[in-house]
VODOPA-711532 format. One record per residue (C-alpha): x, y, z; residue in three letters. Coordinates in steps of 0.001 Angstrom, whole numbers, plus 500000, padded with zeros to 6 digits. Layout:
XYZALA;...
This chain:
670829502306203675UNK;667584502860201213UNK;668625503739197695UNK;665403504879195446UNK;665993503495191519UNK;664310505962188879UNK;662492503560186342UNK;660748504165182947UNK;658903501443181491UNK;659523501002177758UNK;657688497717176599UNK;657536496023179869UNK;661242496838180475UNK;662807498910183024UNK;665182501423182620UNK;666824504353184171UNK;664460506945183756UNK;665783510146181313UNK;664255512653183766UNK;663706512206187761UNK;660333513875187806UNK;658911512009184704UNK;660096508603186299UNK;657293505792185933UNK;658076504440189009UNK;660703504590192165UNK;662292501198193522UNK;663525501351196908UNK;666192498872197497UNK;667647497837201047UNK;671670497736200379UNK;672135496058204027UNK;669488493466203164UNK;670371493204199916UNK;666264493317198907UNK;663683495477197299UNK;661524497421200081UNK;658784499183198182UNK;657668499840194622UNK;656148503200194578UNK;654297504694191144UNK;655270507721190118UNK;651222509693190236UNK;653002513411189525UNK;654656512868186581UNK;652007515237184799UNK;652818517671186998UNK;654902520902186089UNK;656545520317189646UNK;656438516707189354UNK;659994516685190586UNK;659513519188193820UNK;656428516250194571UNK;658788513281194057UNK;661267514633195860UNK;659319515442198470UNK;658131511850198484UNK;661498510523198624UNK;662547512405201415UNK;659886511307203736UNK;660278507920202812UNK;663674508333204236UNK;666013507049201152UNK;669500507969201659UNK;670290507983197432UNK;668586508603194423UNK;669842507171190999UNK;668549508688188180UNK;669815509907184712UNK;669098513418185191UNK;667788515586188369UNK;666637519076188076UNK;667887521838190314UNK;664669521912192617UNK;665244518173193075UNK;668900518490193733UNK;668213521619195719UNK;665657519617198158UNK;667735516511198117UNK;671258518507199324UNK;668819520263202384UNK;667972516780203007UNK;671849515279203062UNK;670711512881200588UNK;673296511558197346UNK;671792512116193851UNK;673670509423191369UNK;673394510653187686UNK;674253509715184378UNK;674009505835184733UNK;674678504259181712UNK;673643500581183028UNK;670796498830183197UNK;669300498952186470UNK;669839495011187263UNK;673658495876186252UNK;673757498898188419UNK;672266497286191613UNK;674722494412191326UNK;677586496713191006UNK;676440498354193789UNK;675296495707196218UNK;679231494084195945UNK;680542497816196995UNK;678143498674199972UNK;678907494950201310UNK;682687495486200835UNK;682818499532201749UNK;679366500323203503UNK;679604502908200504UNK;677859504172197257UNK;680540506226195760UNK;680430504650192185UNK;
């Protein structure tokens, strides 16, 4: 299962990002392998549809989740035609997050948080 992470940089420091779209950059982790696959950055974020483009993005590179603070509509819209599960409103840091939920997919082979 590929989960995409939503990261703003803030001093060298990643974060969840505040908005999907205006995300810095997208970390694709590997729950099965327990590993990070890619590190994509995020080139649309001065877009007006920067979130229709990363979407878009996402969904070819075949994630199954997205965790992010907040998704707009269009996102959430592509993501549902798409079957993939939009995780909002994290109030971890990402490190804290993907520990939490490496130990549930290797107990459940689930996400639900």
């Amino acid at each position: 299962m590929k989960v995409a992470i939503c990261i703003e940089l803030t001093d060298g420091n990643q974060r969840f990002s505040d908005r999907f779209g205006s995300s810095d950059q997208f970390l694709i982790y590997d729950l099965e392998k327990k590993t990070l696959r890619d590190t994509f950055y995020n080139h649309f974020k001065s877009s007006p549809t920067a979130e229709i483009f990363c979407a878009q993005f996402l969904i070819k590179e075949g994630v199954n989740a997205v965790v992010c603070r907040k998704c707009g509509n269009d996102a959430k819209n592509l993501f549902s035609e798409a079957n993939i599960e939009i995780i909002e409103n994290i109030g971890l840091r990402p490190t804290e997050f993907l520990n939490i939920l490496f130990a549930k997919y290797s107990n459940s082979k689930s996400i639900a948080i």
